[in-house]
N, C-alpha and C positions, 0 to 999 in steps of 0.2 A: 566928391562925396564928403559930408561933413561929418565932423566924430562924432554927432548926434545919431545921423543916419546908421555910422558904419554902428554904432552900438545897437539902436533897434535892431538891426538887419542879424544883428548876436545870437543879440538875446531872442526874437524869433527862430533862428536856426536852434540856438540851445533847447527851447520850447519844445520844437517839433523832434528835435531827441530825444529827449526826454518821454515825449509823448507815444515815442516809436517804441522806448526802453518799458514803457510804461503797459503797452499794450500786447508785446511779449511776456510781461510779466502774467500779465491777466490770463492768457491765453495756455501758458505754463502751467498757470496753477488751476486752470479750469477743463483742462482738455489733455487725456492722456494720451489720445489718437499719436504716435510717433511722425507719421509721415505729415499730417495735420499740422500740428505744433511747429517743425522743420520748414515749413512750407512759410509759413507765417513769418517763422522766422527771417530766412531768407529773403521773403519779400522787403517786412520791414526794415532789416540792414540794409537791403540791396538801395531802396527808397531814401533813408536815414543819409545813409553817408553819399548820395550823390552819383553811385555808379548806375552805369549803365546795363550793367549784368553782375548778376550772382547766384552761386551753388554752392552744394555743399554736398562733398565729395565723404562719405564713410569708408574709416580706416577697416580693411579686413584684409587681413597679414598672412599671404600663403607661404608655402614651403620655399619661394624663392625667395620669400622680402616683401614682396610687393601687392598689391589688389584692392584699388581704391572701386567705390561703386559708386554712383551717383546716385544722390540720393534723394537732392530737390533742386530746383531749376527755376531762374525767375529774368526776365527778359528776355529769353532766347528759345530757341525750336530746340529738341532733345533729337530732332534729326540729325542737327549738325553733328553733336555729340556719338551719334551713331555713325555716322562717317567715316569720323576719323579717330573712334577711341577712347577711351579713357587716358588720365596722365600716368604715368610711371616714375617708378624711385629714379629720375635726376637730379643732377645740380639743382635745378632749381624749386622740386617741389620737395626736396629732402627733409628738409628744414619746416616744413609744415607737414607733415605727415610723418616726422620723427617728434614733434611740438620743440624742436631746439629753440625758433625763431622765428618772429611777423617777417615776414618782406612786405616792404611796400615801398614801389617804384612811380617815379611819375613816367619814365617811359622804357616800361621792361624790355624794350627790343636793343638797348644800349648798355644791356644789364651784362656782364662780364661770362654768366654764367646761362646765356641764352644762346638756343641756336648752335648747341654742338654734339647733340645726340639724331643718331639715325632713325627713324628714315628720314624725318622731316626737315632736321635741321633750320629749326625756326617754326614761323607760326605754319600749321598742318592747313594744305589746302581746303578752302571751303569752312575752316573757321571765322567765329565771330572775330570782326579788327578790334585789338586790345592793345591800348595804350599804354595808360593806366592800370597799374595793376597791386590788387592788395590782397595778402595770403593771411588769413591767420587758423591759427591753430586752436582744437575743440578738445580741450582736456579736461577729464572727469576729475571727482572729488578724489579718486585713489592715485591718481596720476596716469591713466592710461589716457593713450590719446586715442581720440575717439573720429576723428577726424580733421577735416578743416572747410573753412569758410572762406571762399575764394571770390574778390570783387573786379570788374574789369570794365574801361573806359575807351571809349576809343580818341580819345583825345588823348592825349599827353598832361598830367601836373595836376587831375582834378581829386585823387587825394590828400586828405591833411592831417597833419598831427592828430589834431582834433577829432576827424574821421575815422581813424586808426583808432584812437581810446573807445571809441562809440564802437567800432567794433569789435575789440576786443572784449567792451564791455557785456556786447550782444554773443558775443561764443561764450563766455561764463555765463550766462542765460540757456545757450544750448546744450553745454555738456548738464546744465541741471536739468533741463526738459529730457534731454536722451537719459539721464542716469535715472529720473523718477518712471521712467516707462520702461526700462530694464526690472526697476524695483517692482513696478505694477506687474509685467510679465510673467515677474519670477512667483509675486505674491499668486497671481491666478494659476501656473503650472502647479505648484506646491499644492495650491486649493486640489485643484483638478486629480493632483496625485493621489492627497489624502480622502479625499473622494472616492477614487478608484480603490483605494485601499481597504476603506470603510466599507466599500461597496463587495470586493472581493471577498475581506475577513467574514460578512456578514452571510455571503454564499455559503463560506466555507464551514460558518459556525454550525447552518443549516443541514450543511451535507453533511456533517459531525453528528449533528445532534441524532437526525433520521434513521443514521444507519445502523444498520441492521448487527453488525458487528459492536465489539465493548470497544470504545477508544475513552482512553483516559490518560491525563499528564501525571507526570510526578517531577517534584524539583529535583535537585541534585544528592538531598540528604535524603531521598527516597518518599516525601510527602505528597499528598496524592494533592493535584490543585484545580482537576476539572474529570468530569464524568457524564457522559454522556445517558441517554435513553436506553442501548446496549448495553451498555456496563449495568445497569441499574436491572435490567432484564436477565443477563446473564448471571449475575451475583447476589442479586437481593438485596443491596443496600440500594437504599437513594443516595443522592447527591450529599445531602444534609448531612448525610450517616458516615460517610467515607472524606469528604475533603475537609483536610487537614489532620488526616490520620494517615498512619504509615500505611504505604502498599504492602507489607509484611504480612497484613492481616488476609488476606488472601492468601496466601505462600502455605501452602500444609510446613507441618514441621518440619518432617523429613528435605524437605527442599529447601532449607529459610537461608542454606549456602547460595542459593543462583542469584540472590538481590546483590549483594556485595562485588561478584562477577560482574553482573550484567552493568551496575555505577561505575565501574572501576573502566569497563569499554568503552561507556558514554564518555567518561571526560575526556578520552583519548579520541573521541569523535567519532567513534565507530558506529554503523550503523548494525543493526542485529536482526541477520536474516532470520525468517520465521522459523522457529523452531516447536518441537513440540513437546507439552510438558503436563504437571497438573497441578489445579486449582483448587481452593475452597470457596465453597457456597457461604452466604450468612447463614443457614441453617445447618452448617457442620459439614455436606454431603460434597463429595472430589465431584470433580468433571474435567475429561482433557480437552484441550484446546491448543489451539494454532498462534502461537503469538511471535510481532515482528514488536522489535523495541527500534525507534531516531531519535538522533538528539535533539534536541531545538534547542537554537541559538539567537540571543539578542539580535538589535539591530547594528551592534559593533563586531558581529561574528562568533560571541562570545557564548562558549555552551551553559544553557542555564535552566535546561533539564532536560525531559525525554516526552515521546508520546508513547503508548503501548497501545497496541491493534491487537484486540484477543477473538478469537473466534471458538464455538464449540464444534468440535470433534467426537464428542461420545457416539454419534450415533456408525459416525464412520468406523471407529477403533473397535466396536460393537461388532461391527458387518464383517470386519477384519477380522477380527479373532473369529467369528463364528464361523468365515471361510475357511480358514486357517485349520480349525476344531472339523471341519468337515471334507478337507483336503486329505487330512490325516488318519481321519475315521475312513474313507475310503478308500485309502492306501493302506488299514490295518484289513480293513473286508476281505481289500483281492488277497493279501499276503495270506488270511484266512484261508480264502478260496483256493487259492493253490496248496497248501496243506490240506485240508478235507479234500480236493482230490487226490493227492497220492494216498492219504488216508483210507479214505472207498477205492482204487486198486490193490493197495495191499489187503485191505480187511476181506474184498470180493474175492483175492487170489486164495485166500485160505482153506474154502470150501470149494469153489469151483471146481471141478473135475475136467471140463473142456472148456475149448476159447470159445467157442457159443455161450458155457453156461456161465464164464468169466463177464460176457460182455452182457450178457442179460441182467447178471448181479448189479455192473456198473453203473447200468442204463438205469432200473430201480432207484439204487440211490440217489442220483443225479437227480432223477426225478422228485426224488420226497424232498431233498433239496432245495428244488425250484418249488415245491409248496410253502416249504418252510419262510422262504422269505416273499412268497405272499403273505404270509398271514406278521412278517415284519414292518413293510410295507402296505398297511391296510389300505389308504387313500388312493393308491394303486389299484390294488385287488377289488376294490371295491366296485370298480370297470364290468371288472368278470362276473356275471352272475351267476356262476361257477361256484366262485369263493366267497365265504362267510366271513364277516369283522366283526364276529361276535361266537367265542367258543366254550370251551370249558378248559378248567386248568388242566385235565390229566390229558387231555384231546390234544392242546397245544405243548402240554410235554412229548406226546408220544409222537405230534409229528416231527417236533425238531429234534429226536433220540433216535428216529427212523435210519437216517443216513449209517446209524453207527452199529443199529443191532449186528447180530453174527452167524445170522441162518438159522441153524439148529440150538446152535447156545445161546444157555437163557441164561446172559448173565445182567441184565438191567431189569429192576423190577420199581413199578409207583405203585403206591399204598395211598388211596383217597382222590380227593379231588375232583369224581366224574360229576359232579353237581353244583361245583362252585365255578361260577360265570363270572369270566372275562370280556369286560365290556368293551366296545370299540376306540373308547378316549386313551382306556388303559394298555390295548395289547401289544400298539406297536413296543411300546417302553418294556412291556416286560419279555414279550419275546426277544427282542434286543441282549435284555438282561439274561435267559437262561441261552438264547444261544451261545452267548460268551461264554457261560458256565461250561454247558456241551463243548465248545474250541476248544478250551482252554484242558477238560479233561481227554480229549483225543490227543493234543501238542505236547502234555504234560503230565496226564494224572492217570487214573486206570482205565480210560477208554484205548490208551495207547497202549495197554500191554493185552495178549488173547486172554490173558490169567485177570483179570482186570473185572473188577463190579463195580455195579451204581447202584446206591438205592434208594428212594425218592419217595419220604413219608410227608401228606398233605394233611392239617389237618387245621379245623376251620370253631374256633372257640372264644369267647368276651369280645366279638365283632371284629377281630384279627383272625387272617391268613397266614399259618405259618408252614413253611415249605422247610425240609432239611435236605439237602443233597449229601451222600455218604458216599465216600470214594473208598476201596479196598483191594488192595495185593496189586497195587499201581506201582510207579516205583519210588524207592523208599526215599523218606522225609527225612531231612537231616533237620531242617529248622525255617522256620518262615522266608520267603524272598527278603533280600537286603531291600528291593524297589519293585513296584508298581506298575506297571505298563498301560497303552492305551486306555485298555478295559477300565481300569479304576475313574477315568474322567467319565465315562458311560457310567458308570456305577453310579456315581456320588449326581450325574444327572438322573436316573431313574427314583433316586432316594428321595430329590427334592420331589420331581413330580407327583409323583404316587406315595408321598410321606413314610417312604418303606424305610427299614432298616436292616443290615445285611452284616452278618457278621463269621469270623473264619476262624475256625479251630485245626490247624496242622496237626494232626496227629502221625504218628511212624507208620502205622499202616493206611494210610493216605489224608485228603482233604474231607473236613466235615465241615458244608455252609449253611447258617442259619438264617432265613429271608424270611421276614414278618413285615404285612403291610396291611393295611384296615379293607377290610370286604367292602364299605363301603366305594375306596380308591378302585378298588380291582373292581367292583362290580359294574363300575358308574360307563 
């Protein structure tokens, strides 16, 4: 061969390097497909530099050291590879899958560091014959090795210097195709995250905005920075009106201590089970509610304010006290009840002369009794066609002063009344009302002594009812009650209903009450 030829024969080989480097290039920058690109790769090395097989084995490092995967394949059956294996951290692949070192042998079976590990000790039955053999190493821009590029000849001596640089040069082509498809990866995970995220927050703004409850943030220094459809239903302000104004302004006075608390838990990360408390309206007016305060924290974990969830509670705390207010009214009735019975045995004992004409007396009262609080419970009584929900004032005095008269002594008298109607809206409230009066002079005043009078002037003038009750030779009056009992929360309800007014004079020889309410109220 003449130096003319062997230079053609060069410069062609350099050519179609070139053109192999050239087309990997293209391929890189056109095609992010990972396994694609690798493929290519591999070919075009394997082709480029002369061998007669090549792969390229990906580095993934388990807990022992070791776990190369195969990743593309080009002259050979991936049977064989299934055979017998993938390679292992040895002598001899160390060095490429640590990126220390290229190896490249013209005949790796005389290579010092071949042939001394188990099982196979040499080349693995059923492998490709590999003479020739050239390792190199696929290391990223950060310096992780990413793998290697492994070429093999079944001849002996058909790598070259030259082949070697071309490879090399073609693994600095791969770890740029592997590191841009990592980078592509990451950019579509990220996408796909902030996606999901966008997607989530916008569920979540929804389910915020809709619900039925007030949710609203505040930052740290207690400034309001979002408010929902609730919030704006429950308090009256719009959005407009409230964000970037303090949550104070909600807080009644008396409470403007819980904001400071409840700041002071948040920055300590605390979450604030729901408690319950009360609120102001934009129109001035409280309502109680149900509220949990969380912190909300950046995306560095970093707390940088709160959400509040308010709900209303009036109508519950409503229901509550009214049971409450009705629990107590019936536990004051029976305590009643059991006093007016021992009341009617002792008052029947006093005249009775035998226990026939004891039990006759008892059965009486008992009985005007059970009329008595029919005409308390009207919407009851009303059943009975018996009973009237519609009477006169002196009618409804005398039955519920019945239980108490004393046989032959006349010592309770009413003056007026037989003409002024008590209408069905009004009676339950006010027979309510004088029967307390009646209790409360059996328990207390002169129905409780034999010596003991009432007496009860009606008189009906400028479209007011006004009723006096007169208590006399009861026992003596040192000076007004220090406190109130039951009765007065009955009281101060009859007053609103019936716009009555009721007022008490303690005098020494007993209780004088003044009850004036408009004929209209009574009559209706």
């Amino acid at each position: 061969m003449t130096a003319d030829t062997a230079t053609v024969i060069a410069l062609r080989l350099q050519t179609r390097r070139l053109e192999a480097l050239n087309r990997i290039a293209r391929t890189i920058a056109s095609d992010f497909d990972l396994e694609c690109v690798m493929q290519t790769v591999t070919d075009e090395a394997t082709a480029a530099i002369g061998a007669k097989y090549g792969a390229f084995f990906y580095n993934v490092v388990n807990a022992a050291g070791e776990s190369y995967v195969l990743y593309t394949l080009s002259g050979a059956s991936r049977d064989a590879f299934d055979k017998i294996g993938l390679p292992r951290n040895t002598a001899l692949f160390a060095p490429t899958f640590t990126g220390t070192a290229v190896i490249r042998s013209d005949d790796i079976r005389s290579d010092p560091r071949y042939g001394h590990n188990a099982p196979h000790f040499g080349m693995p039955q059923g492998h490709v014959p590999v003479a020739s053999y050239l390792a190199v190493p696929v290391v990223s821009r950060s310096g992780e090795v990413l793998g290697g590029l492994f070429f093999g000849h079944d001849e002996a001596g058909m790598f070259s210097a030259e082949g070697q640089e071309l490879a090399e040069a073609i693994a600095a082509h791969a770890a740029t195709a592997i590191d841009n498809a990592r980078l592509l990866r990451a950019a579509k995970e990220d996408t796909a995250t902030r996606n999901r995220a966008q997607e989530s927050a916008s569920w979540l703004a929804a389910i915020v905005q809709s619900s039925d409850d007030a949710i609203l943030s505040k930052d740290l220094n207690g400034i309001i920075t979002s408010w929902n459809d609730g919030a704006e239903r429950l308090y009256g302000y719009t959005s407009s009106e409230v964000i970037g104004k303090p949550v104070s302004i909600l807080i009644p006075e008396d409470r403007q201590d819980e904001e400071p608390r409840i700041l002071e838990r948040l920055r300590r990360g605390e979450r604030i089970e729901h408690y319950e408390t009360v609120r102001r309206r934009k129109d001035g007016s409280l309502l109680d509610i149900s509220l949990t305060v969380s912190p909300v924290r950046n995306p560095d974990g970093a707390i940088i304010g709160a959400s509040k969830i308010a709900r209303d509670i009036t109508d519950r705390k409503r229901a509550e006290e009214q049971q409450s207010l009705l629990i107590r009214e019936m536990n004051h009735r029976i305590k009643n009840l059991f006093t007016l019975a021992t009341g009617v045995v002792t008052l029947s004992a006093r005249t009775a002369e035998t226990p026939a004409a004891l039990a006759a007396a008892i059965r009486e009262r008992l009985m005007a009794l059970a009329r008595t609080h029919d005409l308390i419970l009207p919407q009851l009584a009303a059943t009975d066609p018996q009973v009237k929900t519609a009477t006169t004032l002196a009618a409804l005095l005398e039955s519920i002063l019945l239980p108490y008269r004393d046989g032959a002594i006349d010592r309770m008298w009413i003056k007026g009344g037989e003409d002024i109607i008590v209408g069905a809206h009004a009676l339950a409230n006010l027979a309510l009302l004088l029967h307390e009066f009646a209790t409360n002079a059996a328990k207390y005043g002169a129905l409780s002594l034999p010596e003991g009078q009432l007496t009860i002037e009606i008189a009906h003038k400028d479209g007011e009812v006004e009723l006096i009750w007169t208590e006399r030779n009861g026992p003596a009056i040192a000076a007004a009650p220090d406190t109130l009992g039951f009765g007065s929360r009955l009281e101060r309800g009859v007053q609103n209903q019936l716009k009555a007014r009721v007022e008490r004079d303690w005098q020494p020889h007993g209780l004088v009450i003044r009850f004036t309410v408009p004929y209209a109220a009574l009559a209706s």
